[in-house]
C-alpha atoms as a printed R data frame, in Angstrom:
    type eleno elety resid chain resno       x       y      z
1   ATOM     1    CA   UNK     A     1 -62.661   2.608  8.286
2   ATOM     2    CA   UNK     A     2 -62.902   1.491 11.506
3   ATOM     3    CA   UNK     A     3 -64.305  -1.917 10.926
4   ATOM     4    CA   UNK     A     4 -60.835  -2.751  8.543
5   ATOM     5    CA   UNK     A     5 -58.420  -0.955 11.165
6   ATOM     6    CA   UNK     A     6 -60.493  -3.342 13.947
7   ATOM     7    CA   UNK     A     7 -59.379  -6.229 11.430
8   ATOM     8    CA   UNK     A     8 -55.878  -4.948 10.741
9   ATOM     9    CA   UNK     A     9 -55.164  -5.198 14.674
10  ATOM    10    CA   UNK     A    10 -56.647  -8.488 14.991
11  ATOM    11    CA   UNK     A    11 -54.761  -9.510 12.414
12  ATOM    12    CA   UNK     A    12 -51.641  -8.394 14.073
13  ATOM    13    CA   UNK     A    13 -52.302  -9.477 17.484
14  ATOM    14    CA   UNK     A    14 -53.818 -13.110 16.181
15  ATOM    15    CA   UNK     A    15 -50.020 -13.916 16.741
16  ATOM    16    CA   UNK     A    16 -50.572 -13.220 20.604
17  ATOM    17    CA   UNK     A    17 -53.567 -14.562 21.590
18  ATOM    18    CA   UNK     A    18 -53.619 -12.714 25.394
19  ATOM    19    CA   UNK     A    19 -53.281  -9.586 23.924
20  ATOM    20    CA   UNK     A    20 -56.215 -10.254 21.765
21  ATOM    21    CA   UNK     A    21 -58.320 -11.156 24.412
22  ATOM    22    CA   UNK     A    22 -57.152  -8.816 26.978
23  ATOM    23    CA   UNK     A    23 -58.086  -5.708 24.460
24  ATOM    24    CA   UNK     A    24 -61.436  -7.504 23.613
25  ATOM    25    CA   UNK     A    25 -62.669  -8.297 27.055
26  ATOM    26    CA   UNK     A    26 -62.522  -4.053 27.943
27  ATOM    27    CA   UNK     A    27 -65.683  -4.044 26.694
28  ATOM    28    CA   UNK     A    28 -69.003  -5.354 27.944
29  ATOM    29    CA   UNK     A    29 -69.784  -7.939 24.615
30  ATOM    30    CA   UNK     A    30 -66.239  -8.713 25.291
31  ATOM    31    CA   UNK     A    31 -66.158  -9.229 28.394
32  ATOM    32    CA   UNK     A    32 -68.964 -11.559 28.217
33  ATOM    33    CA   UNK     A    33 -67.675 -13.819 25.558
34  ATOM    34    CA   UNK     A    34 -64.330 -13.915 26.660
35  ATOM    35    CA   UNK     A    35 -65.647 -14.837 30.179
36  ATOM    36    CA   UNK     A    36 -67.555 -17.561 28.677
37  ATOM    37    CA   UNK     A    37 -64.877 -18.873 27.044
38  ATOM    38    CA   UNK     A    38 -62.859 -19.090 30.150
39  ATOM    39    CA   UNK     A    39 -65.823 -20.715 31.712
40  ATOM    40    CA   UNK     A    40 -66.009 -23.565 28.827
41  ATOM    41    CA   UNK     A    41 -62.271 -24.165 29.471
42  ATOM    42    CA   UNK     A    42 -62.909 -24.437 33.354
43  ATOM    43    CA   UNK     A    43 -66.379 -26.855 32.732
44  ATOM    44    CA   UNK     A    44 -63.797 -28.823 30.633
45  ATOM    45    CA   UNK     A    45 -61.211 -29.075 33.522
46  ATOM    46    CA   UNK     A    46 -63.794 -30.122 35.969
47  ATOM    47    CA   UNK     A    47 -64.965 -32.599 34.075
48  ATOM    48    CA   UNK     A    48 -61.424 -34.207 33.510
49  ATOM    49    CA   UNK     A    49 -60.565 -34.077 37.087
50  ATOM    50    CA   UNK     A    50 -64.491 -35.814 37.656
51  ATOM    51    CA   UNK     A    51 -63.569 -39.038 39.515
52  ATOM    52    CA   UNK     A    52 -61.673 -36.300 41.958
53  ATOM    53    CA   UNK     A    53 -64.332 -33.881 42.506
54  ATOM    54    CA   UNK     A    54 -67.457 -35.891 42.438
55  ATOM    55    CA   UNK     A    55 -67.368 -36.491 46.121
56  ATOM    56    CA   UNK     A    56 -65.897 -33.045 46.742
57  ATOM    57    CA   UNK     A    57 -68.107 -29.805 48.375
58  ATOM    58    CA   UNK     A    58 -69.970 -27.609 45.990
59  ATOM    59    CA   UNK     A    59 -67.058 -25.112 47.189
60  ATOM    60    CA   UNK     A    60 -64.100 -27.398 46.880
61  ATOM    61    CA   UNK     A    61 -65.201 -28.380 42.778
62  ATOM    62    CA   UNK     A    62 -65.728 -24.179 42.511
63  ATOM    63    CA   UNK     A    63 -62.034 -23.563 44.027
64  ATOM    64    CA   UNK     A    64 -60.963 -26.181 41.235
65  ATOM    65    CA   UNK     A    65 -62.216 -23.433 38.355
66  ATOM    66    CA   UNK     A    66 -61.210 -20.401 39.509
67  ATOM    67    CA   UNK     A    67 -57.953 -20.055 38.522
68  ATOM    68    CA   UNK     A    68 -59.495 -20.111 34.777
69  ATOM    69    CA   UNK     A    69 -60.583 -16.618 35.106
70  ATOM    70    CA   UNK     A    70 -57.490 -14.967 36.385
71  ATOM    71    CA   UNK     A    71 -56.058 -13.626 32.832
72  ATOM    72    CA   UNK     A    72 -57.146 -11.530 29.513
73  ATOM    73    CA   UNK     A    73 -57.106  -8.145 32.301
74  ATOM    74    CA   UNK     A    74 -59.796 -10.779 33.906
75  ATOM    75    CA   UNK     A    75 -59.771 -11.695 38.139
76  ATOM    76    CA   UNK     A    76 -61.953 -14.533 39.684
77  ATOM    77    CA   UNK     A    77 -62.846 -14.978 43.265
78  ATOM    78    CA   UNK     A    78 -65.045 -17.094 45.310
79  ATOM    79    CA   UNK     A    79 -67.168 -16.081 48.408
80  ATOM    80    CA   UNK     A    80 -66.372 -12.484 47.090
81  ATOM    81    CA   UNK     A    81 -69.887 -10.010 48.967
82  ATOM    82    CA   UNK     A    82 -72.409  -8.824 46.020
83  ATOM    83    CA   UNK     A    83 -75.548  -8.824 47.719
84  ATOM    84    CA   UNK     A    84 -74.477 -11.646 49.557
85  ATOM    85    CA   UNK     A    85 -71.771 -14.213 48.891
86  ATOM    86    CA   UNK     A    86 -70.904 -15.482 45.891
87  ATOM    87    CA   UNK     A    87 -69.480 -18.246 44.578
88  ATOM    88    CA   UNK     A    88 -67.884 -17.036 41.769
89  ATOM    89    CA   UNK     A    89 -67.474 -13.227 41.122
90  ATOM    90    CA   UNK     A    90 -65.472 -12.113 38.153
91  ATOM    91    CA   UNK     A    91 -64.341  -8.715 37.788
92  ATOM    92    CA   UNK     A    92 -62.477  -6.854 35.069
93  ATOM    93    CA   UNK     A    93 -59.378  -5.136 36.668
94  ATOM    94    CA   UNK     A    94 -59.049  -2.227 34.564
95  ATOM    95    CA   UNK     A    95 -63.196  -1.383 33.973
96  ATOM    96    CA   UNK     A    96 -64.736  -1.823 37.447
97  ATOM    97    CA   UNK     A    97 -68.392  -1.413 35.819
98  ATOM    98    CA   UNK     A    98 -67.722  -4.857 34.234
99  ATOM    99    CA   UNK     A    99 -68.488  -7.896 36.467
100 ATOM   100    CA   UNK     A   100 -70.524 -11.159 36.200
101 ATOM   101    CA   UNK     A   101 -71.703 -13.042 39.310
102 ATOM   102    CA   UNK     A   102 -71.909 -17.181 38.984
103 ATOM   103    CA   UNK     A   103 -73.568 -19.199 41.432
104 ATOM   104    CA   UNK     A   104 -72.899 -23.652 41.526
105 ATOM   105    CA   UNK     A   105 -75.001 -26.263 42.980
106 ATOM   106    CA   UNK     A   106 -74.323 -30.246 43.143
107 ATOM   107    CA   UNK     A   107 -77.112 -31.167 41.462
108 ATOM   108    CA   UNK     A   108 -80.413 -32.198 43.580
109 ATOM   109    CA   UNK     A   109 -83.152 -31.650 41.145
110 ATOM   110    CA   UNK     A   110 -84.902 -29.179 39.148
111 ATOM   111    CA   UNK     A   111 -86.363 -27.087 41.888
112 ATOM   112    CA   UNK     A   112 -82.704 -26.950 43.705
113 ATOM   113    CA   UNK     A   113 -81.094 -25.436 40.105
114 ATOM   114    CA   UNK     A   114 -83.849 -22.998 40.302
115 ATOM   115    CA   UNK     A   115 -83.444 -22.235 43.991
116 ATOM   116    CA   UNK     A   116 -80.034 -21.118 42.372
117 ATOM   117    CA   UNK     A   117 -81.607 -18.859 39.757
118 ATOM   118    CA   UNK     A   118 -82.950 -17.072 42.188
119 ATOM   119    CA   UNK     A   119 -79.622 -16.762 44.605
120 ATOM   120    CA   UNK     A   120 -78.146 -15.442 41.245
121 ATOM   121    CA   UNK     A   121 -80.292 -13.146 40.065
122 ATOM   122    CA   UNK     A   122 -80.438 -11.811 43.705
123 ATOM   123    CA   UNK     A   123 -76.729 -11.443 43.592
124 ATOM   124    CA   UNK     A   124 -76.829  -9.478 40.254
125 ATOM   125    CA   UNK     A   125 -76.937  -5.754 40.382
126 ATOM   126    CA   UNK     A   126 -78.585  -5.966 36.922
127 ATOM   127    CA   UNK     A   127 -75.858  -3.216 35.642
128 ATOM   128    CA   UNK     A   128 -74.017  -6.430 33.691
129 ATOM   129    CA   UNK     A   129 -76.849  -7.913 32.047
130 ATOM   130    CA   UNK     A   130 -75.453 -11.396 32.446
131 ATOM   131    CA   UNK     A   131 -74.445 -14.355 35.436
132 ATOM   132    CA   UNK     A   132 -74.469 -18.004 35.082
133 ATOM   133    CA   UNK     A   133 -75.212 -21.074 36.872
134 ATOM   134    CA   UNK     A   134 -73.243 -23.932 37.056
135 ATOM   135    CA   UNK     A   135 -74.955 -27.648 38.028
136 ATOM   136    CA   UNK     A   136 -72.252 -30.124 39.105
137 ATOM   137    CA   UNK     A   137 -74.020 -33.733 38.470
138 ATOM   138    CA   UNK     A   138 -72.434 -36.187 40.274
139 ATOM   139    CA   UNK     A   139 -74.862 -39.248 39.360
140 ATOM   140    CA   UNK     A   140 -77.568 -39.814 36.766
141 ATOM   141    CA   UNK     A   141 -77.436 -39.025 33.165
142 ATOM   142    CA   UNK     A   142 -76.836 -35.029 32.332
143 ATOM   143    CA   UNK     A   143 -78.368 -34.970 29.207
144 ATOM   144    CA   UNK     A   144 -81.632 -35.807 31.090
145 ATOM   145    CA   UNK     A   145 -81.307 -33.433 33.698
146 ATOM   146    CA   UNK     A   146 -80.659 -30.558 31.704
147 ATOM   147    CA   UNK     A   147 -83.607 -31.810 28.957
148 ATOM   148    CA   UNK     A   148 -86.012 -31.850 32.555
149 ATOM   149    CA   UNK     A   149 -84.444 -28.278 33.447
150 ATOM   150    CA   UNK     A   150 -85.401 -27.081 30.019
151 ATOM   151    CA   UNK     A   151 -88.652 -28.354 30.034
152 ATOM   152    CA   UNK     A   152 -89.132 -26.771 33.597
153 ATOM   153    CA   UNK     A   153 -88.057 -23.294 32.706
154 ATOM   154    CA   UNK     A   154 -90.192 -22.561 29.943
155 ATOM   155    CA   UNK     A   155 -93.500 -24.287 31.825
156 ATOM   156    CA   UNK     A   156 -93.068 -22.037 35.148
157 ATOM   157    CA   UNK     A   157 -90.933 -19.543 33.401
158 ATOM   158    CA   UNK     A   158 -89.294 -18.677 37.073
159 ATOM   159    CA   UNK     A   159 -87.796 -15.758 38.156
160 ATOM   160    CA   UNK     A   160 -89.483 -13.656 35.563
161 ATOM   161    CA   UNK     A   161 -88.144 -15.361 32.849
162 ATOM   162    CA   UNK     A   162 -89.219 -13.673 29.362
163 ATOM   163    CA   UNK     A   163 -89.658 -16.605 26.809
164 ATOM   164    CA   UNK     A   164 -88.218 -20.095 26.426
165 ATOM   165    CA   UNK     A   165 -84.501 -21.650 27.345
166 ATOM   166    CA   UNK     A   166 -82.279 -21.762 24.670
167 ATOM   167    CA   UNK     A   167 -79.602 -24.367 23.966
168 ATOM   168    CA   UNK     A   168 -76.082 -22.372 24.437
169 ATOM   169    CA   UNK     A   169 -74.204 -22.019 21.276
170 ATOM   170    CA   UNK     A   170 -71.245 -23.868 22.444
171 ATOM   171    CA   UNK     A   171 -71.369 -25.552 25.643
172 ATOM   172    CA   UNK     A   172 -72.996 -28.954 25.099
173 ATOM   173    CA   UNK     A   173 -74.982 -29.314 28.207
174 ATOM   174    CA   UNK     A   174 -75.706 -25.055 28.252
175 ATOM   175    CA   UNK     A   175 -78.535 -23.338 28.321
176 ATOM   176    CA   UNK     A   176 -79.407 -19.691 27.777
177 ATOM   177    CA   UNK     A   177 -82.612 -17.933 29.513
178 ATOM   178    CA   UNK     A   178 -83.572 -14.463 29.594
179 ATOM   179    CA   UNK     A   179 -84.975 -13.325 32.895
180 ATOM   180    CA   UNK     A   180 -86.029  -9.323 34.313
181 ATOM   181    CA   UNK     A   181 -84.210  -8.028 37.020
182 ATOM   182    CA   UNK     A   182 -85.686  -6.342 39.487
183 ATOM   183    CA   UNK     A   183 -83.961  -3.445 38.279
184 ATOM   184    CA   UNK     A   184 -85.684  -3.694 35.336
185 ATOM   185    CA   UNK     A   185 -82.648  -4.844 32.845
186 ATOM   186    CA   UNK     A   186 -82.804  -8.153 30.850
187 ATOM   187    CA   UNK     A   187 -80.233  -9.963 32.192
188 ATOM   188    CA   UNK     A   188 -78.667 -13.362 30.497
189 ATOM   189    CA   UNK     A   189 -78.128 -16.473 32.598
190 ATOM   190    CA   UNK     A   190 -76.337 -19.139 31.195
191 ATOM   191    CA   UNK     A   191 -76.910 -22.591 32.697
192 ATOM   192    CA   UNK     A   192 -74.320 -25.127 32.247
193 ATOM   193    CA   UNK     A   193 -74.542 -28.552 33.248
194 ATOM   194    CA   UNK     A   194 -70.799 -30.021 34.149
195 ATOM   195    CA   UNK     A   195 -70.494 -33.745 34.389
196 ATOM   196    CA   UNK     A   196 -68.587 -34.619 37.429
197 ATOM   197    CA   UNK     A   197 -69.721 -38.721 36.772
């Protein structure tokens, strides 16, 4: 019963896409999968506007995506205090409990991407089992970099990472580790690789 009234109200609201989204994102699966489709569409933005962001700040390319995340009941902010600051803190506005911290580095290297893992996961409360990382590559070839990242993760397995990377589902240059916070949650942090060259 309730799985065909779920479907009769999608069904209704399909016509009104915002509605949809805003009613699925009030709860924590669909908050997450919303949010990640808001973060595709901002990755996709970026990468557009590359030749005017590649020589930008790792905080001027962030300001760039924000606005992305400011609908569906969803608000974005940069810089925003969770255990430090952030540079990318969304929030739901009508369920406080649901909120996913995103940290973004120009890429330098393996070992900088993972200095942001850390920063992350440190900025994670572990109550919303998820964050991402974005890597802004300004030169070299991003399919590399993120096939070395990959490679690197499941060898060192940082930040108490439980099991290998996984390619993301839909962002091409994504990947998908699982790591234990040190509240002792799982959480999910989704790498994404944006090509700013």
């Amino acid at each position: 019963m309730a799985k065909s009234l779920y479907n009769l109200i999608e069904r209704i609201v399909a016509a009104v896409p915002e509605a949809l989204n805003t009613w699925r994102a009030q709860t924590p699966e669909g908050f997450v999968d919303v949010s990640e489709k808001l973060l595709e569409a901002a990755i996709v933005h970026m990468e557009q506007q590359g030749k005017n962001l590649k020589c930008s700040s790792e905080d001027n390319i962030t300001s760039s995506a924000i606005g992305f995340f400011n609908r569906y009941g969803i608000r974005a902010s940069s810089q925003t205090n969770s255990r430090g600051h952030v540079d990318i803190f969304i929030s739901h506005s009508l369920e406080p409990s649901l909120n996913i911290c995103g940290e973004a580095k120009i890429w330098r290297g393996v070992s900088y991407h993972i200095g942001g893992l850390g920063q992350v996961l440190g900025y994670c409360t572990g109550r919303m089992p998820h964050c991402f990382l974005l890597a802004y590559v300004t030169s070299g070839k991003i399919q590399q970099h993120i096939k070395n990242l990959c490679v690197e993760l499941d060898l060192k397995l940082p930040a108490n990472q439980q099991g290998g990377a996984k390619t993301h589902h839909s962002l091409q240059w994504g990947l998908v580790s699982d790591h234990t916070h040190s509240g002792g949650r799982l959480v999910r942090v989704v790498h994404a690789g944006v090509n700013l060259c």
